[in-house]
KOLRO-613484 format. One record per residue: residue number from 1; residue in three letters; x, y, z of N, C-alpha, C, CB in turn; chain. Coordinates in nm, 2 decimals, always signed. Glycine has a CB too. Layout:
  nr rest   n_px   n_py   n_pz  ca_px  ca_py  ca_pz   c_px   c_py   c_pz  cb_px  cb_py  cb_pz kette
 NUM  ALA      X      Y      Z      X      Y      Z      X      Y      Z      X      Y      Z     A
...
***
This chain:
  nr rest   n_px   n_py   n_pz  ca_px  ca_py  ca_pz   c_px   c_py   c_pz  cb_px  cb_py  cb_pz kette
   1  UNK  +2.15  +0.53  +0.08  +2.08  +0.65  +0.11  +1.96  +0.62  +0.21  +2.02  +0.72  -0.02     A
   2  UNK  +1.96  +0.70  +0.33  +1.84  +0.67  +0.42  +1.78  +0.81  +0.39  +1.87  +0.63  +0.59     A
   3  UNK  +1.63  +0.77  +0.45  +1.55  +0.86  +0.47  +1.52  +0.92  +0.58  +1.46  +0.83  +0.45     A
   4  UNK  +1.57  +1.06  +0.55  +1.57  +1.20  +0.71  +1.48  +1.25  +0.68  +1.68  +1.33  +0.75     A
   5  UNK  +1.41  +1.30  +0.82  +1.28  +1.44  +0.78  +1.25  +1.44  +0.95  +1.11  +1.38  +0.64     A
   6  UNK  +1.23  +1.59  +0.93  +1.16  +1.63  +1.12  +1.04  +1.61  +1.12  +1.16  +1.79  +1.19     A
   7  UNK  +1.06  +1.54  +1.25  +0.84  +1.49  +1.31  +0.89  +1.54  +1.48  +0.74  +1.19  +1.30     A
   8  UNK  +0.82  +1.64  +1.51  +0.77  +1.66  +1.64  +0.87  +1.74  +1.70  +0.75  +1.53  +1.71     A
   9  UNK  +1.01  +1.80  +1.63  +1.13  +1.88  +1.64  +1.21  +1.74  +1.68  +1.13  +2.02  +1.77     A
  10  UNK  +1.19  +1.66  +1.59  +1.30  +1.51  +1.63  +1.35  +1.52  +1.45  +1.17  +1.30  +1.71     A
  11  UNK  +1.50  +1.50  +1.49  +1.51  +1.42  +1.31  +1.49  +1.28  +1.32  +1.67  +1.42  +1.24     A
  12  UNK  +1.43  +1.21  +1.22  +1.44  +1.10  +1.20  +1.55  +1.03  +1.12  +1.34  +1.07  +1.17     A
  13  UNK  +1.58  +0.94  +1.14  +1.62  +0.87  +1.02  +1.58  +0.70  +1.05  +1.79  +0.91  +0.99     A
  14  UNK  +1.53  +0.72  +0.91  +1.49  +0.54  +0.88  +1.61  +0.46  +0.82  +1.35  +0.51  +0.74     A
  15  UNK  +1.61  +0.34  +0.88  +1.71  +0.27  +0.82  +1.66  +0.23  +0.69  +1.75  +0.16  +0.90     A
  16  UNK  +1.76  +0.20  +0.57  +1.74  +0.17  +0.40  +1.71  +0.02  +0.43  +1.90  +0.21  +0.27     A
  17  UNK  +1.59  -0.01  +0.36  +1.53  -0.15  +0.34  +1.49  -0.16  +0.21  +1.43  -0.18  +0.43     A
  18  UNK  +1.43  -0.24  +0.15  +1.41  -0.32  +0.05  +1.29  -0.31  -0.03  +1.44  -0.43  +0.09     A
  19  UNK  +1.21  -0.28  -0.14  +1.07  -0.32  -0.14  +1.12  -0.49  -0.18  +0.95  -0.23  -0.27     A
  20  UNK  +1.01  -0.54  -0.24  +0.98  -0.65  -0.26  +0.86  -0.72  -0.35  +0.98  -0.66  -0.16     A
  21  UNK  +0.94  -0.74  -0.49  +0.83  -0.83  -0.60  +0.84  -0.93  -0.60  +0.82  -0.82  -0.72     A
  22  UNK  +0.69  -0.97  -0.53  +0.64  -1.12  -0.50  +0.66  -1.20  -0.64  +0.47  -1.12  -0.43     A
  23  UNK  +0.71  -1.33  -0.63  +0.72  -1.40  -0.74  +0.60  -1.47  -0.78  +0.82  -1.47  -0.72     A
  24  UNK  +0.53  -1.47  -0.88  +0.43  -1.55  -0.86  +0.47  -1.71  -0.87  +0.33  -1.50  -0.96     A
  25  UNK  +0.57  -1.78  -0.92  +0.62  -1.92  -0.85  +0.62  -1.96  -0.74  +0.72  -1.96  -0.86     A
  26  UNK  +0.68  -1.82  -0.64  +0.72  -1.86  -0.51  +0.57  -1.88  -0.41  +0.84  -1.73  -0.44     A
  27  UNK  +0.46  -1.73  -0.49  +0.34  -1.75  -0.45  +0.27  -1.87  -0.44  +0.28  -1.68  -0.52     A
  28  UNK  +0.28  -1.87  -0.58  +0.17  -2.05  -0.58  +0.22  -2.17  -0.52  +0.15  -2.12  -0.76     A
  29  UNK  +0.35  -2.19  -0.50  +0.42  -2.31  -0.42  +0.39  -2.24  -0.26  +0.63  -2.35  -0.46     A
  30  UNK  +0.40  -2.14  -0.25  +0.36  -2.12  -0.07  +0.21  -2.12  -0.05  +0.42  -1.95  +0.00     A
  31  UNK  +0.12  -2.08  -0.10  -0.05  -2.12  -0.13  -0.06  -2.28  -0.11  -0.10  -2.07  -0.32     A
  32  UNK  +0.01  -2.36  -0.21  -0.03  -2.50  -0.23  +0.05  -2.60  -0.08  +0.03  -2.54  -0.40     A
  33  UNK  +0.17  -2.53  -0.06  +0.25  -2.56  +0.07  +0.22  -2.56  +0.17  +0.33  -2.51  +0.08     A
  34  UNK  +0.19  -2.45  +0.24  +0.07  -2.40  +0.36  -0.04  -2.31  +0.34  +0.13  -2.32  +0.48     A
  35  UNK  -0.16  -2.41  +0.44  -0.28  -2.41  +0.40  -0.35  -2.29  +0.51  -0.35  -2.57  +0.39     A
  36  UNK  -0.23  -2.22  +0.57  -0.27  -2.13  +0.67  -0.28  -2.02  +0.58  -0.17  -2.12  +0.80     A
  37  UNK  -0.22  -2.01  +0.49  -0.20  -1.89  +0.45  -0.33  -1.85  +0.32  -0.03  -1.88  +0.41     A
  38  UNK  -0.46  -1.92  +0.34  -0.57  -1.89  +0.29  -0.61  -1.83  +0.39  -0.65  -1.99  +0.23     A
  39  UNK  -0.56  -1.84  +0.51  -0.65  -1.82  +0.60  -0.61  -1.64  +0.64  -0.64  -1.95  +0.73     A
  40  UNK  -0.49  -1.59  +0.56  -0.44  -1.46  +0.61  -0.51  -1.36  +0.57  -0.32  -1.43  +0.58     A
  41  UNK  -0.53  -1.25  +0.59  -0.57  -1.13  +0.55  -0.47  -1.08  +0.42  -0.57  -1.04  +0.67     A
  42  UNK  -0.39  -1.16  +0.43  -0.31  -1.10  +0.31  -0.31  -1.20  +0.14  -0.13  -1.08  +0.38     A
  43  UNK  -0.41  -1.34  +0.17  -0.43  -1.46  +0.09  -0.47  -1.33  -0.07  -0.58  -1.60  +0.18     A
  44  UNK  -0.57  -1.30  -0.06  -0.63  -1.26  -0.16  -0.54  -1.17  -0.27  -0.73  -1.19  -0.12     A
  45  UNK  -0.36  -1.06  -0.19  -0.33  -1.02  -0.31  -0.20  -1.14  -0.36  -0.30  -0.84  -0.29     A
  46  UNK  -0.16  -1.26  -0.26  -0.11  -1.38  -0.29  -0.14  -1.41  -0.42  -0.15  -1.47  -0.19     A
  47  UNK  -0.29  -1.47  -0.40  -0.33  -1.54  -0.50  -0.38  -1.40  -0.65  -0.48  -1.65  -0.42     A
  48  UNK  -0.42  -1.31  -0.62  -0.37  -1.20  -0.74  -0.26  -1.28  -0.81  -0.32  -1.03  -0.69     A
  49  UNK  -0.10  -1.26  -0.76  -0.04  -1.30  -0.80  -0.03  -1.39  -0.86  +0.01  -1.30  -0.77     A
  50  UNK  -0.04  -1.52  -0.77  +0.01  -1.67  -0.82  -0.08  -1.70  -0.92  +0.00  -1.79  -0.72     A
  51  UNK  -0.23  -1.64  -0.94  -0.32  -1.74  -1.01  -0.41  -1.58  -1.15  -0.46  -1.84  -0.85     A
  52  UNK  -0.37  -1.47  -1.13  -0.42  -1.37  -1.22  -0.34  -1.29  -1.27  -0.51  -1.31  -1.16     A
  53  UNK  -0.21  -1.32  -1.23  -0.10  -1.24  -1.35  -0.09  -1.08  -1.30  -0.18  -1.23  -1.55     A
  54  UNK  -0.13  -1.08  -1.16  -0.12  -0.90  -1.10  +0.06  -0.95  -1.07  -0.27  -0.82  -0.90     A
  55  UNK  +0.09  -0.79  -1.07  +0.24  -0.77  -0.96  +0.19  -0.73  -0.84  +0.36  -0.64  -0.99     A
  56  UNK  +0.26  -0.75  -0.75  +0.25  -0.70  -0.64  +0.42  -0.68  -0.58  +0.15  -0.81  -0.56     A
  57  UNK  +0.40  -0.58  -0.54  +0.50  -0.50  -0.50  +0.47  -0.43  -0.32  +0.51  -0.39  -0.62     A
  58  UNK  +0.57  -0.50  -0.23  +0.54  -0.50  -0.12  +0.67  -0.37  -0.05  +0.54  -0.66  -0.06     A
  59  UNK  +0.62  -0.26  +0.02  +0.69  -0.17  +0.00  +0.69  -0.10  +0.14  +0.64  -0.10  -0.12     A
  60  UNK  +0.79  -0.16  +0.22  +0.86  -0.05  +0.34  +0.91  +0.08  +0.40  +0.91  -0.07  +0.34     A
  61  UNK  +0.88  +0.11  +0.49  +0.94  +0.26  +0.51  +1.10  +0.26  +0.55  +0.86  +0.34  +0.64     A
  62  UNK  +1.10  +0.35  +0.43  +1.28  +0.36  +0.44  +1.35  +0.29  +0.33  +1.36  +0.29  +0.59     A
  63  UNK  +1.23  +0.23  +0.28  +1.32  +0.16  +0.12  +1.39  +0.22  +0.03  +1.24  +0.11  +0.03     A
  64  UNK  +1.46  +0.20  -0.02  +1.53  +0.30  -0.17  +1.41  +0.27  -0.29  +1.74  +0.22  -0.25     A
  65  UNK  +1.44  +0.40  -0.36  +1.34  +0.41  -0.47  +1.34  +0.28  -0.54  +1.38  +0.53  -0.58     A
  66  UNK  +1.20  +0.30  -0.58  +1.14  +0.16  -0.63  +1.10  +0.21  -0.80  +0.97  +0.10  -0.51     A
  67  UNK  +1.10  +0.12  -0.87  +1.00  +0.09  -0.99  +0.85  +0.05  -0.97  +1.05  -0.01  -1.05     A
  68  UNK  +0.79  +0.10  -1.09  +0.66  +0.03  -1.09  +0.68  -0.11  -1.15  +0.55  +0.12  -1.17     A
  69  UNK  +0.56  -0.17  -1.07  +0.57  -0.30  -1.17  +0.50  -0.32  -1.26  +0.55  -0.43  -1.10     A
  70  UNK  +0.52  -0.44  -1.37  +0.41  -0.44  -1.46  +0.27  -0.48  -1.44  +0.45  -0.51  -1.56     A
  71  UNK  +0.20  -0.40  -1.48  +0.06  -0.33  -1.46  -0.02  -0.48  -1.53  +0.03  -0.14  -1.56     A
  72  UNK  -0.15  -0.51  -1.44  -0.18  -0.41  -1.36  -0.14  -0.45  -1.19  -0.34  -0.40  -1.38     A
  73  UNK  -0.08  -0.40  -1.12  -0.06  -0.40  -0.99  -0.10  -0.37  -0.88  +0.00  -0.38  -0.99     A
  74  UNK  -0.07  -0.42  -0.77  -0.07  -0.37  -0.65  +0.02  -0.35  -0.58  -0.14  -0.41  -0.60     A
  75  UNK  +0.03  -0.25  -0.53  +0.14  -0.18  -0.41  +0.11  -0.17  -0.29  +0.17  -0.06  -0.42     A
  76  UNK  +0.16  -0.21  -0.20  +0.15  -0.22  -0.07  +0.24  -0.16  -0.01  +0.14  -0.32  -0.01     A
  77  UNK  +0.21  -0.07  +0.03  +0.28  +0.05  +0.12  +0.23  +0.04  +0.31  +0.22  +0.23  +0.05     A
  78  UNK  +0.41  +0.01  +0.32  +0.37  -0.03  +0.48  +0.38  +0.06  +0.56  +0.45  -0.14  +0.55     A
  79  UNK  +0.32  +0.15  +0.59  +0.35  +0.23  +0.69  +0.30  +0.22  +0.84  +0.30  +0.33  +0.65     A
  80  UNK  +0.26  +0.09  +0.85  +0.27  +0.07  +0.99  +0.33  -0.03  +1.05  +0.18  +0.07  +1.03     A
  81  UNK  +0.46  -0.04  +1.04  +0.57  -0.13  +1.07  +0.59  -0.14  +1.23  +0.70  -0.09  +1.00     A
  82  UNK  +0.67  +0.02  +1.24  +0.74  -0.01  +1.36  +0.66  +0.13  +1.42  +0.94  -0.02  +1.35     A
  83  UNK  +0.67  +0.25  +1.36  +0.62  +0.41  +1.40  +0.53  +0.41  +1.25  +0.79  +0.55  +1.41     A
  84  UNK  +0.46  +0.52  +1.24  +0.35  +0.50  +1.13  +0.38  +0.73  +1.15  +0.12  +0.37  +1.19     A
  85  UNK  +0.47  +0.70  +1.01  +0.55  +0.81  +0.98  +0.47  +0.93  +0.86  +0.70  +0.75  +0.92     A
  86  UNK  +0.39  +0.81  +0.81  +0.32  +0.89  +0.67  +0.45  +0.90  +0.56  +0.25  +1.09  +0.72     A
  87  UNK  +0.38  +0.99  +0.47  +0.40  +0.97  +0.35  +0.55  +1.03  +0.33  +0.28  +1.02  +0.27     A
  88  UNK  +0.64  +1.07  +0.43  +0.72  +1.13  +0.43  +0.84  +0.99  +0.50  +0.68  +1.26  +0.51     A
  89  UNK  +0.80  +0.91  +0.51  +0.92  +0.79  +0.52  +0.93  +0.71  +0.39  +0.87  +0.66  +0.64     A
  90  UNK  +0.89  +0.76  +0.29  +0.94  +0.67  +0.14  +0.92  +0.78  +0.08  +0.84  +0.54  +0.07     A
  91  UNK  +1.01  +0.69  -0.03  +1.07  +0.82  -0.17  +1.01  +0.88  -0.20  +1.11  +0.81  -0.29     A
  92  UNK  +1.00  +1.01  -0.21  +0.91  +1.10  -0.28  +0.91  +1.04  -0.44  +0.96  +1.26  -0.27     A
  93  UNK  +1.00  +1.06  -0.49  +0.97  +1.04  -0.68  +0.92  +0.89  -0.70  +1.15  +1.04  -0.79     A
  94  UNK  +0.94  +0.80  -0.61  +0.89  +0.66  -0.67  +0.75  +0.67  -0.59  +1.01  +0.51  -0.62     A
  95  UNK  +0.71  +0.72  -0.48  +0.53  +0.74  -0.41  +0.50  +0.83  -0.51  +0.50  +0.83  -0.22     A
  96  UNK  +0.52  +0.93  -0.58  +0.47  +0.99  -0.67  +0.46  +0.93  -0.82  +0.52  +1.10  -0.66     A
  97  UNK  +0.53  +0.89  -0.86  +0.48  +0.82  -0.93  +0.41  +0.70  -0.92  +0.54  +0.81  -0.97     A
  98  UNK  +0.43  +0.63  -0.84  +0.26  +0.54  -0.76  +0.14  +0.56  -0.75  +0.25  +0.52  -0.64     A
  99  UNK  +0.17  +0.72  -0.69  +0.01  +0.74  -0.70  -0.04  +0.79  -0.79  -0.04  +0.82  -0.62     A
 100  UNK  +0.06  +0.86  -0.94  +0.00  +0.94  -1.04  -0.03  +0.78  -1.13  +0.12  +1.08  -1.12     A
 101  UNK  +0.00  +0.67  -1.10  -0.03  +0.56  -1.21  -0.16  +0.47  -1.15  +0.12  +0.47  -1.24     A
 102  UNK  -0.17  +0.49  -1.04  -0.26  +0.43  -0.95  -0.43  +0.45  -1.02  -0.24  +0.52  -0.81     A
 103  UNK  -0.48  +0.32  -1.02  -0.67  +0.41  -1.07  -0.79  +0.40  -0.98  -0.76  +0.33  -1.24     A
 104  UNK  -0.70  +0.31  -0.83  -0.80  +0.29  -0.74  -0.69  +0.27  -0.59  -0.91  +0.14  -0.80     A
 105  UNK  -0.69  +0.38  -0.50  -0.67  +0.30  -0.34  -0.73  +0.25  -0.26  -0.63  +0.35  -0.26     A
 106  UNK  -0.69  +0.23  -0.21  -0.72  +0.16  -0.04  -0.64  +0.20  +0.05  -0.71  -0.02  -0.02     A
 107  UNK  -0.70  +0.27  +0.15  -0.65  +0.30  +0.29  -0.67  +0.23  +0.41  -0.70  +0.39  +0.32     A
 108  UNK  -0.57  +0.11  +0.49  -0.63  +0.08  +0.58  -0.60  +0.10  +0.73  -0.65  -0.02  +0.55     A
 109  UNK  -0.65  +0.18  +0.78  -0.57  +0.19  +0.90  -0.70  +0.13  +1.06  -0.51  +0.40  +0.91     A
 110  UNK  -0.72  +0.03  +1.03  -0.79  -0.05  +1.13  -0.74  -0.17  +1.12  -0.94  -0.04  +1.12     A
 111  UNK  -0.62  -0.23  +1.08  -0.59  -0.38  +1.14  -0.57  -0.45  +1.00  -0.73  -0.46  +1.23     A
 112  UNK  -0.55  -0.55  +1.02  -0.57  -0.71  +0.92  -0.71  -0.72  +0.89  -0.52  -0.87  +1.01     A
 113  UNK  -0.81  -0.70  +0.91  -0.93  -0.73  +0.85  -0.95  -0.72  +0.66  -1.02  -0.62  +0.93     A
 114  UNK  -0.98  -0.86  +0.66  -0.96  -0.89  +0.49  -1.03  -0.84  +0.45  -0.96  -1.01  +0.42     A
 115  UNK  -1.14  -0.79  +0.44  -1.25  -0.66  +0.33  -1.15  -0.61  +0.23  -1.33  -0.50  +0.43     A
 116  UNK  -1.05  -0.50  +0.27  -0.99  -0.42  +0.20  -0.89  -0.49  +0.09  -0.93  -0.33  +0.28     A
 117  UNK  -0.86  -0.57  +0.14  -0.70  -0.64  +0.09  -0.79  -0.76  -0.04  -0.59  -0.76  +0.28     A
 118  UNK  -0.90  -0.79  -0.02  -1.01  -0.82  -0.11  -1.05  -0.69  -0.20  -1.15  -0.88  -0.02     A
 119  UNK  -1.07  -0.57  -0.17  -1.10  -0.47  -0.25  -0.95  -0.45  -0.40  -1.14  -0.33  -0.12     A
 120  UNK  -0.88  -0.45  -0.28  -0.68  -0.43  -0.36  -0.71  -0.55  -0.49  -0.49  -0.51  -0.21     A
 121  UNK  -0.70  -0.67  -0.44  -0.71  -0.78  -0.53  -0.83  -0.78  -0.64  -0.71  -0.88  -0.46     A
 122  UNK  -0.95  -0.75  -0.63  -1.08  -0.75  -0.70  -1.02  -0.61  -0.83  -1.26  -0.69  -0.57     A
 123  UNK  -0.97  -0.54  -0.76  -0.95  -0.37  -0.84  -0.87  -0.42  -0.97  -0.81  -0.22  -0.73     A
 124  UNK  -0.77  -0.57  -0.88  -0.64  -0.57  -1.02  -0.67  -0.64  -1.09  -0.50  -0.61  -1.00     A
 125  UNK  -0.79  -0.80  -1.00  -0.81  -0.89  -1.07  -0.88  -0.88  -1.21  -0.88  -0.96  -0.99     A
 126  UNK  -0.99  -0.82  -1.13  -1.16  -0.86  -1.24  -1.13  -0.70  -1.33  -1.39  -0.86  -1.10     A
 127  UNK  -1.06  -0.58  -1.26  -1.11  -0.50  -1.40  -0.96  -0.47  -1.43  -1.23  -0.34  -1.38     A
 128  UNK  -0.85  -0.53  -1.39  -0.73  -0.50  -1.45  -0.65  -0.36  -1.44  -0.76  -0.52  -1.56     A
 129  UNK  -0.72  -0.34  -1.32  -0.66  -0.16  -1.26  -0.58  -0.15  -1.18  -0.75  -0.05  -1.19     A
 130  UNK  -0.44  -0.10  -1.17  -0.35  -0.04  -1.13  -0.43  -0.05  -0.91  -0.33  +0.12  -1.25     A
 131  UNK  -0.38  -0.08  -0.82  -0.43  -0.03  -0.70  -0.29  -0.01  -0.59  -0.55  -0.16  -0.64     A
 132  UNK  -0.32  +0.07  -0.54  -0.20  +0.13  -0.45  -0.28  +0.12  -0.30  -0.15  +0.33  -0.50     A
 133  UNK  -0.25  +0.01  -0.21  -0.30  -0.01  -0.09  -0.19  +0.03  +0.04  -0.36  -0.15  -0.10     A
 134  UNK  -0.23  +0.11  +0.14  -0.18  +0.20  +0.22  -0.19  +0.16  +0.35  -0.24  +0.32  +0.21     A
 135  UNK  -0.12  +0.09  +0.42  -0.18  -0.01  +0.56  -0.06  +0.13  +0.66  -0.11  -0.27  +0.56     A
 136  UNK  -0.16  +0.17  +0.74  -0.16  +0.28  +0.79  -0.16  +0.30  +0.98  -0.28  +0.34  +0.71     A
 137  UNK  -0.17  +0.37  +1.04  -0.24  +0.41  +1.14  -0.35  +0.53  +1.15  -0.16  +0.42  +1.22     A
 138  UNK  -0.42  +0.54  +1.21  -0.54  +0.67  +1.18  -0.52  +0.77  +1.21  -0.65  +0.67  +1.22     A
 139  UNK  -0.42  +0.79  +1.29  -0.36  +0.91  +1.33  -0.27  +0.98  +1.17  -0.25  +0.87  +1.48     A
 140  UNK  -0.20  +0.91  +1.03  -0.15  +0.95  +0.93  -0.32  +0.93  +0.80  +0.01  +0.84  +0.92     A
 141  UNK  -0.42  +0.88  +0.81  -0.50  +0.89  +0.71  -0.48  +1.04  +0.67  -0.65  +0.84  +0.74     A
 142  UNK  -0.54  +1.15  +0.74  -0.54  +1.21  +0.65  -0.39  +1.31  +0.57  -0.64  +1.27  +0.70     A
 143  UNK  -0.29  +1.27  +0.64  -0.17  +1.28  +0.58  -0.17  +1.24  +0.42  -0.08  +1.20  +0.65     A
 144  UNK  -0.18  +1.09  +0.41  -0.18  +1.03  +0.29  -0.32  +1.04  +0.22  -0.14  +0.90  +0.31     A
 145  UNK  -0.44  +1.12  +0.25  -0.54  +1.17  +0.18  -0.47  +1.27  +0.11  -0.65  +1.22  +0.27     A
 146  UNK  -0.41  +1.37  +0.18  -0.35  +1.52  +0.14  -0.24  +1.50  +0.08  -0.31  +1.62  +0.25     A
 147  UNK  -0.15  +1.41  +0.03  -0.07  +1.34  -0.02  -0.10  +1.30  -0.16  -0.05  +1.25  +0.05     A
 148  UNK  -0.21  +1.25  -0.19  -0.29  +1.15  -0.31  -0.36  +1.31  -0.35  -0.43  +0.98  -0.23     A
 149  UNK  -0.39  +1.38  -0.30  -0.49  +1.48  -0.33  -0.35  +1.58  -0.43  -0.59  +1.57  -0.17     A
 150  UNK  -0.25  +1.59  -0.35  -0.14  +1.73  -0.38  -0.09  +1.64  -0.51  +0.01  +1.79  -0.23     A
 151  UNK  -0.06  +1.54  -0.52  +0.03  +1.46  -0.63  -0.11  +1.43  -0.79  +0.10  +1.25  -0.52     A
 152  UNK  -0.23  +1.40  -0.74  -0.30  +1.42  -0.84  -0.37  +1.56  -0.89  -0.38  +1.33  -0.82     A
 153  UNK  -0.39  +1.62  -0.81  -0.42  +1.73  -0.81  -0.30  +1.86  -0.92  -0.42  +1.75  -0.65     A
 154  UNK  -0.19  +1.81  -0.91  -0.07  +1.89  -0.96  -0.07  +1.83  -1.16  +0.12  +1.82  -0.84     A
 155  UNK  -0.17  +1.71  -1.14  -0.14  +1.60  -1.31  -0.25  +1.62  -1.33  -0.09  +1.42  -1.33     A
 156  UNK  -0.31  +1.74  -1.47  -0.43  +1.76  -1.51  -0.47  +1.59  -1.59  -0.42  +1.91  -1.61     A
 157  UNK  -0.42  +1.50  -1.57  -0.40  +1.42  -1.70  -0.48  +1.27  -1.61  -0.21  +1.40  -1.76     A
 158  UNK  -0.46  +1.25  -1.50  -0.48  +1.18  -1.37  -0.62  +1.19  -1.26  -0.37  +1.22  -1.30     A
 159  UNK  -0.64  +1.32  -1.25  -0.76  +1.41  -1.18  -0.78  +1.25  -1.03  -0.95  +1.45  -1.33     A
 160  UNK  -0.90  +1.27  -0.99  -0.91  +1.22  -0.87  -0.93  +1.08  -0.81  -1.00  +1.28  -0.84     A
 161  UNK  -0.86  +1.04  -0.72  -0.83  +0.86  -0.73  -0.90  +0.79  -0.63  -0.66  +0.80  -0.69     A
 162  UNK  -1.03  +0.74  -0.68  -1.14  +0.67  -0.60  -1.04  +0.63  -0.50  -1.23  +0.56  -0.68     A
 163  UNK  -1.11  +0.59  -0.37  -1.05  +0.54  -0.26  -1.13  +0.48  -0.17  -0.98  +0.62  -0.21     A
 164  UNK  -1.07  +0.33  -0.12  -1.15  +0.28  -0.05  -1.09  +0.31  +0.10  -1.18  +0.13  -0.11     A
 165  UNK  -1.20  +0.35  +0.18  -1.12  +0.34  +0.33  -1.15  +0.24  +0.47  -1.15  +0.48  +0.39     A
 166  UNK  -1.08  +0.19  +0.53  -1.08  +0.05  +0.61  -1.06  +0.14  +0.74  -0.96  -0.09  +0.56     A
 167  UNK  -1.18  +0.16  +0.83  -1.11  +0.24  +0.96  -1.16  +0.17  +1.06  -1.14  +0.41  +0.98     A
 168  UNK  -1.08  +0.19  +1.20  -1.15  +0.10  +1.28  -1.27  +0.15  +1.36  -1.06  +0.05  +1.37     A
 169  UNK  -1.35  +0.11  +1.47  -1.52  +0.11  +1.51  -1.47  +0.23  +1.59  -1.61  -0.05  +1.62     A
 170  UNK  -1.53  +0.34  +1.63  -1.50  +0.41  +1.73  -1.48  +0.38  +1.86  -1.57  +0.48  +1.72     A
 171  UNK  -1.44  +0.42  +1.93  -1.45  +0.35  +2.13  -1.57  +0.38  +2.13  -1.35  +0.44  +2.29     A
 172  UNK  -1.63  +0.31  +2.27  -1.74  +0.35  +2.30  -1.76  +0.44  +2.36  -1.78  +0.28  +2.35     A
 173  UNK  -1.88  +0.50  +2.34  -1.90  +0.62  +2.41  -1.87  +0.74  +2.29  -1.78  +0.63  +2.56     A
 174  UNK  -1.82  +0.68  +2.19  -1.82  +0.83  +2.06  -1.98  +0.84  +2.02  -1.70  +0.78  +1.87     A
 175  UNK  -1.93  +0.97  +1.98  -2.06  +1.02  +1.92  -2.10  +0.96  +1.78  -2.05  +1.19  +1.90     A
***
């Protein structure tokens, strides 16, 4: 099953890909193996895994429905692969349930800069909360604002999901 939907009077269709639960064995032997990969923006939800017992679940556009993992986790939702489609290139029933289990995001649509991807990991580490992190372009933030708002908003039970946001500097010359 791929994922169709109109952007711009174009159909799309995404090709079916895969998520992906990081192992925490394979984690800690690639941590201790190469020493580059302290050096990534992505080291901090690594070592979540290998060394604090989070899931991490790495999650593509166009993937087939996913499961949650066992909690407390983090999700990484790639929406800026190839085209940065929003919340309408992955499953509706498995993103909705993501975000209704979710107790803290992160939005990042300014780059690899490790602040946020430190915020994802701290959320799962130290207080054991569920985090759903959104690596984006800024042209879809507020897509996936209005997304997280309609899916919690609909679950009296869930109400509103703190969120951290990672955006890039303005050009120069903004107000």
């Amino acid at each position: 099953m791929t994922i169709t939907f109109e952007a711009d009077g174009c159909t799309i269709f995404l090709p079916e890909t895969e998520s992906s639960l990081v192992n925490p064995e394979l984690a800690r032997s690639a941590i201790e193996r190469d020493r580059n990969i302290r050096r990534s923006h992505l080291f901090p939800l690594f070592d979540a895994t290998a060394r604090f017992a989070c899931s991490l679940l790495v999650v593509p556009q166009g993937c087939k429905p996913f499961e949650l993992p066992r909690d407390p986790w983090i999700i990484s939702i790639g929406d800026d692969m190839h085209f940065s489609w929003g919340p309408q290139a992955f499953p509706a029933e498995s993103l909705e349930a993501a975000i209704k289990a979710a107790e803290h995001g992160v939005i990042i649509t300014s780059g690899p800069d490790p602040f946020p991807y430190r915020v994802a990991a701290t959320v799962a580490v130290k207080h054991r909360m569920n985090c759903l992190l959104i690596e984006t372009l800024p042209h879809q933030k507020d897509a996936w604002r209005e997304r997280i708002e309609a899916v919690r908003g609909a679950d009296e039970f869930t109400g509103e999901l703190p969120i951290t946001y990672c955006m890039p500097f303005p050009a120069k010359g903004a107000a």
